[in-house]
MARTORMI-809477 format. One line per 3 residues: number of its first residue (from 0); their letters; for each residue x, y, z of N, C-alpha, C. Coordinates in steps of 0.2 Angstrom, whole numbers. Each point is the difference from the previous one (the first is absolute). Example, Ala and Ser with C-alpha at 12.3 -4.5 7.8 and 13.67 -1.06 7.14 Angstrom:
BEGIN
0) as) 66:-28:39:-4:6:0:4:6:0 ~ -2:5:-4:4:6:1:-4:5:3 $
//
This chain:
BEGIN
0) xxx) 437:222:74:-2:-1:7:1:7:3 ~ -5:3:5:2:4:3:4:0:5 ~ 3:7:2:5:-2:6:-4:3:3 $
3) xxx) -5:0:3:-3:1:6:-4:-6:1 ~ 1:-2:9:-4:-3:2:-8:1:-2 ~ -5:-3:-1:-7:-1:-1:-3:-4:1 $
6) xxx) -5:0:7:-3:-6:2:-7:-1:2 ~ -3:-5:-4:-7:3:0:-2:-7:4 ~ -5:6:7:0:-7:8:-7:-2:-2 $
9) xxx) -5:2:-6:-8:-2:0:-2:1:-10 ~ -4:-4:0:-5:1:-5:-6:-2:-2 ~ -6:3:-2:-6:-2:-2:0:-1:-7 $
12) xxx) -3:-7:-1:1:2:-7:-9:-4:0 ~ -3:5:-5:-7:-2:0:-1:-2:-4 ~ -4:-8:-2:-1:-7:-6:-7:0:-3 $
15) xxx) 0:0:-3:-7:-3:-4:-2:-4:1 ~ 5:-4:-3:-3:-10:0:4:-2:5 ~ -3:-4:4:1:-4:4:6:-6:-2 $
18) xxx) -2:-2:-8:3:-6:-2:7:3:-2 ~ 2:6:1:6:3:-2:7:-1:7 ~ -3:-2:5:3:2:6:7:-3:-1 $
21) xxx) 0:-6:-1:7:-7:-2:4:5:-6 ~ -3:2:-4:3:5:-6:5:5:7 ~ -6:3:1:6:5:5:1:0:6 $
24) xxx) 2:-6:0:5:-1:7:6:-3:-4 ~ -1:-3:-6:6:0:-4:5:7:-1 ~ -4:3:-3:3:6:-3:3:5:6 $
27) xxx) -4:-1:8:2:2:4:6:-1:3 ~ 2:-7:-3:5:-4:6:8:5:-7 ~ -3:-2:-7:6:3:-3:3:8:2 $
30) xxx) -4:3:1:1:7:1:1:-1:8 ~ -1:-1:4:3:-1:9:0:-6:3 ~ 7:-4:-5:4:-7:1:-1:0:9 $
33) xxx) 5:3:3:1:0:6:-6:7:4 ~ -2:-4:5:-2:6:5:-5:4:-2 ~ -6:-3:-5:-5:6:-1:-6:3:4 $
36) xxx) 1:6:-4:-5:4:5:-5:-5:2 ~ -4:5:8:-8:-5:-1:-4:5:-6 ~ -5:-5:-1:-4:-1:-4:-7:0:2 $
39) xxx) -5:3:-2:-6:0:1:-3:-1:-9 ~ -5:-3:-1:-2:0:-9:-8:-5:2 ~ -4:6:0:-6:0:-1:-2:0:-6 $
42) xxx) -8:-4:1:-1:-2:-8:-6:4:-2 ~ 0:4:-4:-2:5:-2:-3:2:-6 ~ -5:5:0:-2:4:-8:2:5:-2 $
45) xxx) 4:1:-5:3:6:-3:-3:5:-3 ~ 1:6:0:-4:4:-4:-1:-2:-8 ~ 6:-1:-2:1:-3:-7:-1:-6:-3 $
48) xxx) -2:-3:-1:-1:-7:-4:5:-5:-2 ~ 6:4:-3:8:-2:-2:2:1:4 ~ 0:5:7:5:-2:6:0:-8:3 $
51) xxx) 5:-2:0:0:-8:4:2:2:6 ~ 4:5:3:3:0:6:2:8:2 ~ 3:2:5:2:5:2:3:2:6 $
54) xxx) 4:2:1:6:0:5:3:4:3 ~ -1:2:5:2:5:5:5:-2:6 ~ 7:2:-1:6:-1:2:2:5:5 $
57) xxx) 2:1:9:3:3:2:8:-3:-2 ~ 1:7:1:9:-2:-1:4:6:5 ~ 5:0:1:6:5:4:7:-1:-5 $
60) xxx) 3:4:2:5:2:-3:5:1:6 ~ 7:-1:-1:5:2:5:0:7:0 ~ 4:3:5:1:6:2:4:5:-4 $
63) xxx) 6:-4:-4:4:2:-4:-5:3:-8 ~ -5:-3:1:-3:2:-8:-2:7:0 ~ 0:7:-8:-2:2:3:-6:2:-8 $
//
């Protein structure tokens, strides 16, 4: 674990299949049990064929990080 605080207040994660959604809001809930970021997850074409999804995370760092 790190010793710095890290807090991520937003995420987009872009989906392909619609039918995936329940998939990941499970996966979501395990990775941010308490208090998860907002979420935006638009349903989407990927450039690649094999991409199922894609995720773009702000995050912050405490002040002591360096």
């Amino acid at each position: 674990m790190s010793p710095y605080f890290i807090s991520i207040p937003k995420t987009t994660i872009w989906l392909v299949d619609a039918s995936n959604f329940d998939c990941l809001n499970k996966l979501y809930a395990e990775y941010f049990p308490t208090n998860p970021p907002s979420r935006s997850t638009p349903i989407v074409a990927l450039p690649k064929k094999e991409f199922q999804l894609s995720i773009e995370a702000i995050a912050t760092v405490d002040s002591e990080w360096r």
